[in-house]
C-alpha positions in Angstrom: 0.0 0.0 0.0 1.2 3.4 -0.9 1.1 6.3 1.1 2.5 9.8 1.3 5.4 10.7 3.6 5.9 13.7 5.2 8.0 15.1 2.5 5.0 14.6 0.3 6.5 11.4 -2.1 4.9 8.3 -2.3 6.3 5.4 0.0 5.5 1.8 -0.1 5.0 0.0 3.0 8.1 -2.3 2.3 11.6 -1.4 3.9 12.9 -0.1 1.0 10.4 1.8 -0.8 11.1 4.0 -4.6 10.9 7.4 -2.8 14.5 7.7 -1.8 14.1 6.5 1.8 15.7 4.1 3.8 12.9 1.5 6.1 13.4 4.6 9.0 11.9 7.4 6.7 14.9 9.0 6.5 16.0 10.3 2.9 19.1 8.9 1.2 20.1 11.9 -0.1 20.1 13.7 3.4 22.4 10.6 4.7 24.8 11.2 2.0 24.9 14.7 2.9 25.2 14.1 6.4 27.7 11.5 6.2 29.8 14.2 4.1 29.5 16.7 7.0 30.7 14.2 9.4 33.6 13.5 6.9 34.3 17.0 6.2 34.1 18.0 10.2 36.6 15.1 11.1 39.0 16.5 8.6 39.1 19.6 10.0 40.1 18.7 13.5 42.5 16.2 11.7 46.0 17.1 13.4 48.0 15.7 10.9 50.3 17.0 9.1 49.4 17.0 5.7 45.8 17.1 5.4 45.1 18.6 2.1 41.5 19.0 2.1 41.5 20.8 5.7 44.6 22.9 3.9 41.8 23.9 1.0 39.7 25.6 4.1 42.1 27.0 6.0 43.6 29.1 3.8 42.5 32.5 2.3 40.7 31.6 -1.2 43.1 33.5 -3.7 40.1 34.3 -6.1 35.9 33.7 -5.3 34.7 30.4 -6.1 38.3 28.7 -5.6 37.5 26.0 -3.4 34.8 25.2 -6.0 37.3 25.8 -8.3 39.5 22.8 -6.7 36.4 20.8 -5.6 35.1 20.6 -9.4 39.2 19.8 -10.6 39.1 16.6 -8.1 35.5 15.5 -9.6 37.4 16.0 -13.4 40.1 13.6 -11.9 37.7 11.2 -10.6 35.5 11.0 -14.0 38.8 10.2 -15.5 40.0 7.3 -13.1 36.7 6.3 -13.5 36.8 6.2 -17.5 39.8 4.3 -17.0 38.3 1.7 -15.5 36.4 1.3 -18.8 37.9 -0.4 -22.4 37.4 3.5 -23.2 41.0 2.3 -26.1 39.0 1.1 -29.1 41.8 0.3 -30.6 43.2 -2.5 -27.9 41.7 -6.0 -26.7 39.1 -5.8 -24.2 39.4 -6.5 -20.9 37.2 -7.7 -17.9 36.0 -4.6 -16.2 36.4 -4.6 -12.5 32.9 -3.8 -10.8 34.3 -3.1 -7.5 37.2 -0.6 -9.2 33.9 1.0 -10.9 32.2 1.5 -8.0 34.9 2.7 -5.8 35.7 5.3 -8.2 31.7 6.5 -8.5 32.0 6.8 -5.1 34.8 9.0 -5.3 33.1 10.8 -7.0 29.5 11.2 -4.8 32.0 12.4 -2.4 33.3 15.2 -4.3 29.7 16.2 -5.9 28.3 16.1 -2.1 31.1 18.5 -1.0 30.8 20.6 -3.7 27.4 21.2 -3.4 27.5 21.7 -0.2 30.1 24.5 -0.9 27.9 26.0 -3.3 25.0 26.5 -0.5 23.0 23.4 -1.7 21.6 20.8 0.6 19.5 17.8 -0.4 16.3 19.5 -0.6 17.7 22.3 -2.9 19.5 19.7 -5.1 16.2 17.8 -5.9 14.6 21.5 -6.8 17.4 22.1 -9.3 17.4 18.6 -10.9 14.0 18.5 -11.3 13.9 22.0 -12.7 17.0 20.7 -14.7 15.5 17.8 -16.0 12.1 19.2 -17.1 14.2 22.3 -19.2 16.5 19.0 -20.7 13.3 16.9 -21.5 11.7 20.2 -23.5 14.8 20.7 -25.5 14.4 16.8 -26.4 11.0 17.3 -27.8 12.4 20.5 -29.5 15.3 19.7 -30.9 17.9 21.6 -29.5 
């Protein structure tokens, strides 16, 4: 039986139900963010000496946007670790692709994309807003051609 949550989506009375929750209620998308600020906090106390991420906010950002800047580099890095995971050479014999390579390096990048976001002022709710506002524009240029 379906019902509406509290956040207004549908939710199935199974554990696991479509609407992005877990069998608590909470949102998945709010546990990845939250799981990022934990992350992200820890780093900061971090005492070590080299820490680079803590190094990205403690310093002065030379121009605006920098940590985004350096945030969006590491995601570009990721992709391409990621794509190399792949038999992305055409011209060479195929390999078996490593699942669990694949999947760490997707991870990799959530992480990034979460802390980015988060840098740009977005949190889970906001996130949904945009893609869904996103998505919508993308599915009328599909029908029109662009």
């Amino acid at each position: 039986m379906n019902e509406k949550s509290s956040n207004g989506r549908s939710s199935s009375s199974s554990s696991r139900g479509g609407d992005g929750s877990d069998k608590h209620g909470e949102d998945k998308l709010d546990i990845l963010f939250s799981k990022q600020n934990e992350l992200f906090k820890k780093q900061l106390k971090d005492t070590a000496a080299v820490n680079k991420m803590k190094n990205l906010y403690e310093i002065r950002e030379p121009f605006d946007g920098y940590r985004i800047f350096m945030l969006s580099t590491a995601l570009l890095h990721e992709a391409v670790e990621l794509q190399r995971e792949t038999n992305w050479k055409w011209w060479k014999s195929e390999t078996k692709m490593n699942k669990d390579k694949i999947h760490e390096e997707i991870i990799d990048i959530w992480h990034f994309l979460i802390q980015v976001s988060i840098e740009a002022g977005m949190d889970p709710k906001t996130l949904v807003e945009k893609y869904l506002d996103k998505n919508k524009e993308n599915l009328k240029r599909q029908e029109t051609g662009y």
